[in-house]
BAMAR-152870 format. One record per residue (C-alpha): y, x negated, z negated; residue number from 1. Coordinates in nm, 3 decimals, m for minus. Layout:
<pts>
Y/X/Z/NUM
...
</pts>
This chain:
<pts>
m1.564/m2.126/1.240/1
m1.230/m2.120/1.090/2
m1.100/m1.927/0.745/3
m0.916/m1.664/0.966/4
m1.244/m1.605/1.226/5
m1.484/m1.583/0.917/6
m1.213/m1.321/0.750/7
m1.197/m1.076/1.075/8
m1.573/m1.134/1.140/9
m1.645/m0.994/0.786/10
m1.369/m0.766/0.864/11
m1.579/m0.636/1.196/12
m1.882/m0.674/0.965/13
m1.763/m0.449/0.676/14
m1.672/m0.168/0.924/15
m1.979/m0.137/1.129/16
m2.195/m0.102/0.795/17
m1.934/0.114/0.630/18
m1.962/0.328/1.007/19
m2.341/0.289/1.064/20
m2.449/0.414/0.688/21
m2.218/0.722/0.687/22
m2.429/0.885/0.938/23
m2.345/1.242/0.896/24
m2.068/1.189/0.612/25
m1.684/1.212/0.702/26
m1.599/0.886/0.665/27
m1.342/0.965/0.402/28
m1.589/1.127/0.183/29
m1.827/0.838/0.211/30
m1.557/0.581/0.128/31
m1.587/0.640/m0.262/32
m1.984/0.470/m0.184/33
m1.875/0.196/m0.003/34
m1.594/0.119/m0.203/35
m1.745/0.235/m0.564/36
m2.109/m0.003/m0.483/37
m1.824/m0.326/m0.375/38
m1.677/m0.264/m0.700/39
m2.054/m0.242/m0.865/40
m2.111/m0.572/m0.684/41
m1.813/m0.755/m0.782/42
m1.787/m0.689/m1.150/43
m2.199/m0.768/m1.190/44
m2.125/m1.063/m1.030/45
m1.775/m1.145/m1.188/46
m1.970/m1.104/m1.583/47
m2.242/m1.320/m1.461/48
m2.041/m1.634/m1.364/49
m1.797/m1.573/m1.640/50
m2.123/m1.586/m1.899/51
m2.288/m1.852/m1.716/52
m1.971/m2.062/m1.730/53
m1.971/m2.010/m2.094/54
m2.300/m2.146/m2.162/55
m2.381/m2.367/m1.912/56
m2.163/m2.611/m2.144/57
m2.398/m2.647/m2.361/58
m2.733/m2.522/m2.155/59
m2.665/m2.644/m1.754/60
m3.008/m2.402/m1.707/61
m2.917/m2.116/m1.825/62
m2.861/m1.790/m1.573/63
m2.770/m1.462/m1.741/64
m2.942/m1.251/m1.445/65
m3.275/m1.407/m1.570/66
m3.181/m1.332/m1.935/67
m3.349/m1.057/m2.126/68
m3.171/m0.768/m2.233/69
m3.225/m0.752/m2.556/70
m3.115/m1.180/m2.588/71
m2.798/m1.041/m2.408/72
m2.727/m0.760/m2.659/73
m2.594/m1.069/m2.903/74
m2.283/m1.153/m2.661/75
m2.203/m0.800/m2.614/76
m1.958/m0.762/m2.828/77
m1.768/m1.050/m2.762/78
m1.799/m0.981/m2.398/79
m1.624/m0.696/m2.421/80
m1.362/m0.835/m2.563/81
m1.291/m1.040/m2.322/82
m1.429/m0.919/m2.055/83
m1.367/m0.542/m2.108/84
m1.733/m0.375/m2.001/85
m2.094/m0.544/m2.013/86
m2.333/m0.536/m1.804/87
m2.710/m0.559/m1.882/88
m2.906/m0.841/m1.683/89
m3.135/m0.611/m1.600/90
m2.825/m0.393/m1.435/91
m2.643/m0.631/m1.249/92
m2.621/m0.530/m0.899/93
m2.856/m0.813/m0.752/94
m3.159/m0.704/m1.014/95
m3.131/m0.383/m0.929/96
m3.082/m0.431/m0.572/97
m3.422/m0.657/m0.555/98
m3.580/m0.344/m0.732/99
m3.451/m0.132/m0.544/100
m3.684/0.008/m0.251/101
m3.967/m0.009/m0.445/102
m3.768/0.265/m0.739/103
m3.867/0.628/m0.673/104
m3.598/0.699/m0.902/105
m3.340/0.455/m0.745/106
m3.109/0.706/m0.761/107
m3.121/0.803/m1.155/108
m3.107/0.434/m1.210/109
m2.780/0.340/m1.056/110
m2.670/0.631/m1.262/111
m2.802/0.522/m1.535/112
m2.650/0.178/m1.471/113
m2.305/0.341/m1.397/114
m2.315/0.558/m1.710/115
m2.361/0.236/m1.894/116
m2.091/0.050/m1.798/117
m1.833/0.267/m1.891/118
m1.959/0.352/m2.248/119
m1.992/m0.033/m2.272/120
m1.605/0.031/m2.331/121
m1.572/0.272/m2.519/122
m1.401/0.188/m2.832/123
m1.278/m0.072/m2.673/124
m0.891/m0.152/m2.577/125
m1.041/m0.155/m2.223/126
m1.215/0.225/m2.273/127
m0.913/0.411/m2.053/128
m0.949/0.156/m1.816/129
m1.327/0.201/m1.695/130
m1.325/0.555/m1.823/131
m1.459/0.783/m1.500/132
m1.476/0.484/m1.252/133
m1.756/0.596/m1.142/134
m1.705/0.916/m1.081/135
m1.693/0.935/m0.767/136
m1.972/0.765/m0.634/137
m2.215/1.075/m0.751/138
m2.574/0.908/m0.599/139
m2.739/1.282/m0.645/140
m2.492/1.406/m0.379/141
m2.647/1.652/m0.119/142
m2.394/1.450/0.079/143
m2.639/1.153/0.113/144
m2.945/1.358/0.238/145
m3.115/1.659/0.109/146
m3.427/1.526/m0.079/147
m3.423/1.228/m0.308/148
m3.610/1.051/m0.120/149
m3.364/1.072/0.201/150
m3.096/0.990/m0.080/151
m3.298/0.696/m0.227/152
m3.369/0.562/0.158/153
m2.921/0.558/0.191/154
m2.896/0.411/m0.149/155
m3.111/0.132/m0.045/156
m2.917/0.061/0.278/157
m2.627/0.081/0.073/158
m2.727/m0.161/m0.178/159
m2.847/m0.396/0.111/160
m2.562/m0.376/0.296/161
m2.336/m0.477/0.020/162
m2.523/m0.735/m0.079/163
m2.546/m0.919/0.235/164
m2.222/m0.921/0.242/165
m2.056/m1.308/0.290/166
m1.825/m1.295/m0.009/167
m1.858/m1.633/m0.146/168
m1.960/m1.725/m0.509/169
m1.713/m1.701/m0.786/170
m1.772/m2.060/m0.925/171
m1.618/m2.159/m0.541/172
m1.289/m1.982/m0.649/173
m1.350/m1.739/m0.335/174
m1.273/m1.418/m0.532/175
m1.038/m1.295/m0.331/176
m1.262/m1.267/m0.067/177
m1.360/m0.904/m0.287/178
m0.994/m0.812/m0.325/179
m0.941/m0.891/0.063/180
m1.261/m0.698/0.162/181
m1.141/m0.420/m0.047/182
m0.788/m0.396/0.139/183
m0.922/m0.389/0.465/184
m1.151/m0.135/0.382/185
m0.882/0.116/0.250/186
m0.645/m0.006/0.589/187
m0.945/0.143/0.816/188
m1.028/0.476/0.583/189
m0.628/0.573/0.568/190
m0.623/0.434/0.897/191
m0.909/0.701/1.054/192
m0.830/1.002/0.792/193
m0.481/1.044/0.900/194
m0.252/1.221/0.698/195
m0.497/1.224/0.374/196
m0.544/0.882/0.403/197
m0.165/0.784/0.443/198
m0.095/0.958/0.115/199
m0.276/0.707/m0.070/200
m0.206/0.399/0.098/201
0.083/0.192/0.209/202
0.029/m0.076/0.491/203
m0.025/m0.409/0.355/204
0.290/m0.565/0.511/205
0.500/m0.258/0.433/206
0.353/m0.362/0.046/207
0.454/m0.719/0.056/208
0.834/m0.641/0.234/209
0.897/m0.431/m0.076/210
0.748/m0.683/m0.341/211
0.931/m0.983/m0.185/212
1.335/m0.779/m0.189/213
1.221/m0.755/m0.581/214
1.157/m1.071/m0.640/215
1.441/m1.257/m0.446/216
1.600/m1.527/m0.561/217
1.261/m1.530/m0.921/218
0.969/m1.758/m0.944/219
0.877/m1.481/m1.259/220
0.931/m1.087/m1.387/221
0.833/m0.920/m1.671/222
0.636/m0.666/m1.554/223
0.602/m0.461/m1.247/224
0.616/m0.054/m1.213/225
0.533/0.218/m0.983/226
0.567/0.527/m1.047/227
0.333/0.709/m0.759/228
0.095/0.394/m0.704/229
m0.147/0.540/m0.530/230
m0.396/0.304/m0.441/231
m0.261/m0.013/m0.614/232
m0.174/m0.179/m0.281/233
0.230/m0.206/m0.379/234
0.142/m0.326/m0.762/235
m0.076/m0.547/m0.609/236
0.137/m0.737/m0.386/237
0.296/m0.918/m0.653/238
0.032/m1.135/m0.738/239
0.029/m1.279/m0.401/240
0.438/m1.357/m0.383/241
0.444/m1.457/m0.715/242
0.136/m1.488/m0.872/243
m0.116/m1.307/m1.103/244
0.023/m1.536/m1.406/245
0.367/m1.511/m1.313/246
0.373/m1.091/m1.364/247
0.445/m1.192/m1.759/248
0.317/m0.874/m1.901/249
0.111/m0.697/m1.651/250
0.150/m0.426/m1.391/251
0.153/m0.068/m1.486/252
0.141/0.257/m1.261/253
0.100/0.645/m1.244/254
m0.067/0.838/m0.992/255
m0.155/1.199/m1.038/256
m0.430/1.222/m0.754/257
m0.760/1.153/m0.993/258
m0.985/0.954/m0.681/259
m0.683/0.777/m0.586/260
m0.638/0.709/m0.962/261
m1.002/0.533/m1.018/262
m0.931/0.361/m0.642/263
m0.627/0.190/m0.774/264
m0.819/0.055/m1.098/265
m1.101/m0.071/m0.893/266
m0.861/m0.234/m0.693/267
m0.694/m0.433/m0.985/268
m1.049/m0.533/m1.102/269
m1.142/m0.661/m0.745/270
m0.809/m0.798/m0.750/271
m0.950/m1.008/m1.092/272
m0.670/m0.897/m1.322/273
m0.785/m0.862/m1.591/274
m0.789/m0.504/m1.794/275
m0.556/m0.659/m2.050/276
m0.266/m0.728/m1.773/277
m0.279/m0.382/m1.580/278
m0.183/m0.060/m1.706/279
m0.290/0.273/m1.468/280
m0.218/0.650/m1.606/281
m0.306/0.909/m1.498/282
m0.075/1.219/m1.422/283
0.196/1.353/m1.306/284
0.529/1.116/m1.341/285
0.822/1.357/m1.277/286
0.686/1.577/m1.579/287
0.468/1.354/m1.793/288
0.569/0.995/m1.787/289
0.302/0.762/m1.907/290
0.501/0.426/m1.982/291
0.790/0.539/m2.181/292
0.696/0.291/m2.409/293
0.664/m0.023/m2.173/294
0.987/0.021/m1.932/295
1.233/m0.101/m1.882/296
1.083/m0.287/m1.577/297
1.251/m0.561/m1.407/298
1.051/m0.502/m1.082/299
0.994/m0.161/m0.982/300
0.821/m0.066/m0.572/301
0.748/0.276/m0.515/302
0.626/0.489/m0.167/303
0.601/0.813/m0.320/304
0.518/1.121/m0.161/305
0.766/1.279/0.068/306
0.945/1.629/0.055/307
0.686/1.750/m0.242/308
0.752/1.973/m0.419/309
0.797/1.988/m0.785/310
0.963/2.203/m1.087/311
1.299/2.119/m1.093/312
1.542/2.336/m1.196/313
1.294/2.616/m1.265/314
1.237/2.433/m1.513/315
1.540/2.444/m1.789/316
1.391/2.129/m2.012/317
1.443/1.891/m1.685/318
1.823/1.898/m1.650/319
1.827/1.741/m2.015/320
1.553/1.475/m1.966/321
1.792/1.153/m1.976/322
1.628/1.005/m1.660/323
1.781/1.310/m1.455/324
2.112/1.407/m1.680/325
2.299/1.172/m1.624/326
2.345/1.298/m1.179/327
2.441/1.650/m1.348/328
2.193/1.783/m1.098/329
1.806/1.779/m1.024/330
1.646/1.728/m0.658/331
1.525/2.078/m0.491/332
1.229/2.220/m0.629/333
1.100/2.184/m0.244/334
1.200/1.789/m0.243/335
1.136/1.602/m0.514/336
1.210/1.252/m0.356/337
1.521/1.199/m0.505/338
1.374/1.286/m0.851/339
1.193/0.966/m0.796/340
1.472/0.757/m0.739/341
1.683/0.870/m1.026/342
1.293/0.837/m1.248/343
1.304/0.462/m1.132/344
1.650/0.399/m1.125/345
1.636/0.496/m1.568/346
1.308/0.341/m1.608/347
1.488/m0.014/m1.403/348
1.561/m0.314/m1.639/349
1.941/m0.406/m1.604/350
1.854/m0.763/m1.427/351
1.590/m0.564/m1.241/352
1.581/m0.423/m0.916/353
1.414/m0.114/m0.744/354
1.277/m0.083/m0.363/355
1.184/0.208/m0.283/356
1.068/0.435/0.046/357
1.243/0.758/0.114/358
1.196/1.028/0.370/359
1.548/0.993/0.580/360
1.653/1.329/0.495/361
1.759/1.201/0.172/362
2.039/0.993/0.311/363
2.208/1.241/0.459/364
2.122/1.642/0.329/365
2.364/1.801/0.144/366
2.338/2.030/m0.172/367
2.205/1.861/m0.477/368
2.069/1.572/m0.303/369
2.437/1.451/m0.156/370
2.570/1.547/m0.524/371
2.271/1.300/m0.680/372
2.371/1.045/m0.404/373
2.753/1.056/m0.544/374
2.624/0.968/m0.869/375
2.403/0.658/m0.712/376
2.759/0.487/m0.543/377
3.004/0.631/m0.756/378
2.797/0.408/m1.029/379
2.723/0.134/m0.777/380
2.403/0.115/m0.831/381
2.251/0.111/m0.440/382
2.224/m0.216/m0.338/383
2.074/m0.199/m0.018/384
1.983/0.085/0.262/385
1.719/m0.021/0.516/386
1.572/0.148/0.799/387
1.207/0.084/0.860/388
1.043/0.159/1.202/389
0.893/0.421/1.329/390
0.536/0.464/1.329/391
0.458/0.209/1.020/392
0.268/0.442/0.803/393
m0.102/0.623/0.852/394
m0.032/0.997/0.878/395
0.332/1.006/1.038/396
0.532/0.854/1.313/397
0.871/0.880/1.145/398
1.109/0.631/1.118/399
1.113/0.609/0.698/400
1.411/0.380/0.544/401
1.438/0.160/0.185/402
1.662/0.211/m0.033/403
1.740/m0.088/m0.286/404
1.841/m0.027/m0.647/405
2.068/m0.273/m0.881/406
2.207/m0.207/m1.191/407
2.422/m0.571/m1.166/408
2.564/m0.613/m0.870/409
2.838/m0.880/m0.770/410
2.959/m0.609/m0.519/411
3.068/m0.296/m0.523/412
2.905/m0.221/m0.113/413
2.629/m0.101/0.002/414
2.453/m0.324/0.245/415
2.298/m0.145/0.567/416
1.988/m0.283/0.754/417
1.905/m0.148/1.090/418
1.551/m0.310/1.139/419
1.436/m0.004/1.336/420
1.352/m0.267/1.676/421
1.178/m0.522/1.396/422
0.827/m0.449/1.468/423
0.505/m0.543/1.715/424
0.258/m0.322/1.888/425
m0.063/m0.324/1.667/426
m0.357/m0.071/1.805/427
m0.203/0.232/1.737/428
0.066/0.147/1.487/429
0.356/m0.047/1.429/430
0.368/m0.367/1.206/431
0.608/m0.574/1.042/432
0.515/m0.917/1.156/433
0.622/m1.231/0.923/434
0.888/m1.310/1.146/435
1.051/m0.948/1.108/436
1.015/m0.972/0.709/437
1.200/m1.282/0.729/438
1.465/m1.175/0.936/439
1.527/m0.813/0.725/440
1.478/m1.052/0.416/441
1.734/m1.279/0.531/442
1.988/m1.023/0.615/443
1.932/m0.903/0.288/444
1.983/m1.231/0.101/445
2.307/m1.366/0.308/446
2.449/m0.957/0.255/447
2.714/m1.061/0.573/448
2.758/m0.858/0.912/449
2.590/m0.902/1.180/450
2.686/m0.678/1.533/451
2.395/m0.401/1.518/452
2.164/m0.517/1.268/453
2.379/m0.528/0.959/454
2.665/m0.383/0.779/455
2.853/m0.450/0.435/456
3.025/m0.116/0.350/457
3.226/m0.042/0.059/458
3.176/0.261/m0.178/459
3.526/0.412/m0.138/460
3.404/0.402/0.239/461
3.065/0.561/0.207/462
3.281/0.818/m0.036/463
3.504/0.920/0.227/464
3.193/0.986/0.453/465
3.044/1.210/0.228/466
2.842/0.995/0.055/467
2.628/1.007/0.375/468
2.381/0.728/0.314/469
2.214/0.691/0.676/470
2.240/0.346/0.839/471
2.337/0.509/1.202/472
2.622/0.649/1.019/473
2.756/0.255/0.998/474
2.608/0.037/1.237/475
2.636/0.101/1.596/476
2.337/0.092/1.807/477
2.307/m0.172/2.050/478
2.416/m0.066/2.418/479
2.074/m0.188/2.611/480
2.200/m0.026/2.934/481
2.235/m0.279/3.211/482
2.614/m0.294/3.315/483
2.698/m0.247/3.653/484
2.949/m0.387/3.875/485
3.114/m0.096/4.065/486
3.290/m0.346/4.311/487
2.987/m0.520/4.386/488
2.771/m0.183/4.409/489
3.018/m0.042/4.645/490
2.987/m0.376/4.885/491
2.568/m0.377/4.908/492
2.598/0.028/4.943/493
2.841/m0.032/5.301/494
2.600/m0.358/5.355/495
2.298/m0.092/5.351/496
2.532/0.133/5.551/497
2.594/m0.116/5.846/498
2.211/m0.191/5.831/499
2.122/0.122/5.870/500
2.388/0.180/6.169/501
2.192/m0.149/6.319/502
1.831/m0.028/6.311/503
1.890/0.316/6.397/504
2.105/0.158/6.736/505
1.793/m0.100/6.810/506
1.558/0.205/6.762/507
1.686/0.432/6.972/508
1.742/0.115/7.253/509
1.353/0.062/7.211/510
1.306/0.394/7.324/511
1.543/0.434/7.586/512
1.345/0.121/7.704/513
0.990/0.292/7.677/514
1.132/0.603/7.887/515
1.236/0.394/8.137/516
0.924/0.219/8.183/517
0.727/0.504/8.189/518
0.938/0.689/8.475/519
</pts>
């Protein structure tokens, strides 16, 4: 069986246990178990390897699952250091798991376990980033049945089900079989929840479009940002273009939803980067910034939430807050997207650039958004204006667009992609295949014209038209209407004519013919 077959056969594999152990629980609930016991999984299993490794230098016997806890209690320290958490060997996820169905009080242990783990950092430099990962995989939930017993009996299945799971061994460099798993697990969930699920997660080639505009033209960056990272899929992306080594100092993101928080720091951890090169906060970004001290950022991808709302001008501290002041003007208190932009555009390093997905309202309203939108050109800092397809994202069918931020341009346009027709037919969504990256990536590396896909306009230009920011505004839609010939229409309409004249004269002969006959 090929690589690809055995990735969608795990794929179809992950799904149907994720489906069949749910039983009564909205899928979206029962996410945080399926996703929180992966995570359990992957870390035991990551500790193990990365002890074993250490010692089987000098000892090519030794296995730290069959270690004794109290031998193990001399590493931890160090481990922690390192590693950022520990991990009894009595508490790694396969011990417990062989335990398991014979532990009346299965579920007390794995809490137990869970509660261990994250005070194993406390103190640490790693504490904020374990702190409450567990949270949300409560295993006393009424959710998983109503006696501990029936909650013991899911547990179990759970466990198993994990656990069986083909994910390679970490000494075969197959780790990103967890990361991948991981993904496709939050694609189905945002997939099946609809509009809560699209909140928290952006579609995996959507991710790696915006990650690749960032990065054109750099084998490295300093660091990546965003500011609304929901579940980490966006930050992510980066180590696959570039590289987890080539994201210098790390990756660093705010989210203010608290399960989609702890999602996006299991996802760095399944993702093996290590708690020393990521960075998650959370809170809210517009009012409490979290990584004042880290930006400027030279890469900076963002899908934050559209049309929500947030304090603005009701709030008389925001006008002064340098990352607004400097449009005169804050976004509506009932549309904060453009407060976004203007966040990333002060928190963007000046060789840096910014790609970020906007509602397309903001290209075009008036008020306080087309004054903040003046400020943007007038100080040439929008590079780019793409827009997307419809139908890419879980939760809406609108046609979103990408706006592209520069502080050093060699311009002073504003390039406009229409890749609204760059897209395939996948179940019941749109996708960006790798062809259509490559041909909106291309368009936005060569920056020429091209009739009906792209556009160089200058500023003075857009100025003159309001500042009106919407790619229909400047590239003309392609006439698809097949042309007609009204010379050659008119000849086959009197060649139908005369037919016509023919059959209805041979007709009306074949029944002068049968009245004859029958006279």
């Amino acid at each position: 069986m090929s690589r690809d077959a055995q990735r969608s056969e795990l794929h179809r594999t992950i799904w149907r246990i994720a489906n069949d152990l749910r039983g009564s629980v909205d899928g979206w609930d029962f996410k945080s178990y399926v996703l929180g016991m992966l995570f359990y999984r992957f870390i035991s299993e990551n500790l193990a390897a990365y002890l074993n490794a250490h010692e089987r230098r000098l000892d090519p016997t030794f296995d730290y699952a069959q270690l004794a806890d109290e031998d193990a209690e001399i590493a931890r320290a160090e481990t922690v250091q390192e590693k950022g958490f520990f991990i009894y060997p009595s508490e790694l996820f396969a011990n417990v798991r062989e335990r398991a169905r014979h532990d009346e009080n299965l579920n007390e242990t794995l809490a137990k376990v869970f509660r261990e783990i994250e005070s194993s950092a406390v103190g640490a430099d790693s504490e904020d980033d374990f702190k409450g990962l567990f949270q949300d995989l409560d295993v006393n939930s009424q959710r998983l049945g109503p006696t501990v017993a029936k909650r013991n009996e899911k547990l179990v299945k759970l466990l198993d089900a994990i656990g069986h799971l083909k994910l390679g061994q970490h000494a075969d460099h197959t780790i990103d079989a967890f990361g991948d798993a991981y993904e496709y697990l939050m694609t189905m969930y945002a997939s099946s929840a609809g509009k809560s699920g699209g909140e928290f997660f952006t579609p995996q080639e959507v991710s790696e479009l915006l990650a690749r505009i960032t990065v054109v033209g750099k084998t490295e960056v300093n660091k990546v940002y965003d500011p609304a990272c929901g579940s980490g899929s966006l930050l992510l992306k980066f180590a696959k273009v570039l590289g987890r080594d080539n994201v210098r100092q790390g990756f660093f993101g705010q989210e203010i939803n608290l399960t989609t928080y702890n999602l996006c720091r299991i996802n760095m951890f399944l993702h093996d980067i290590n708690y020393t090169k990521f960075e998650i906060a959370h809170g809210d970004t517009l009012l409490n910034p979290a990584h004042e001290a880290d930006e400027p950022f030279e890469a900076i991808v963002s899908n934050p939430p559209y049309s929500t709302r947030w304090e603005g001008d009701s709030n008389p501290l925001l006008i002064n807050d340098e990352r607004f002041a400097p449009a005169g003007v804050l976004a509506p208190k009932s549309r904060a997207d453009l407060a976004f932009t203007m966040h990333m555009l002060s928190w963007l390093a000046v060789n840096g650039t910014a790609a970020i997905v906007e509602f397309p309202g903001v290209l075009y309203r008036g008020g306080a958004e087309q004054k903040i939108r003046r400020y943007l050109v007038d100080n040439n800092y929008v590079d780019t204006v793409i827009q997307l397809p419809p139908d890419l994202f879980f939760g809406t069918t609108i046609a979103t667009c990408m706006i592209v931020l520069k502080k050093s341009k060699r311009d002073n346009a504003v390039l406009f992609i229409d890749a609204s027709n760059q897209f395939v037919r996948g179940g019941n969504k749109n996708k960006l295949t790798d062809a259509n990256q490559q041909t909106i990536l291309e368009a936005f590396t060569s920056r020429t014209d091209r009739e009906h896909f792209s556009r160089l306009v200058d500023s003075a230009d857009i100025a003159d038209n309001s500042y009106n920011l919407s790619v229909s505004s400047y590239i003309e839609e392609a006439d698809t209407r097949e042309a007609v010939d009204i010379t050659e229409l008119n000849q086959e309409i009197a060649r139908n004519v005369a037919r016509q004249h023919e059959l209805r004269i041979a007709i009306e002969q074949i029944v002068d013919d049968l009245n004859g006959a029958g006279r």
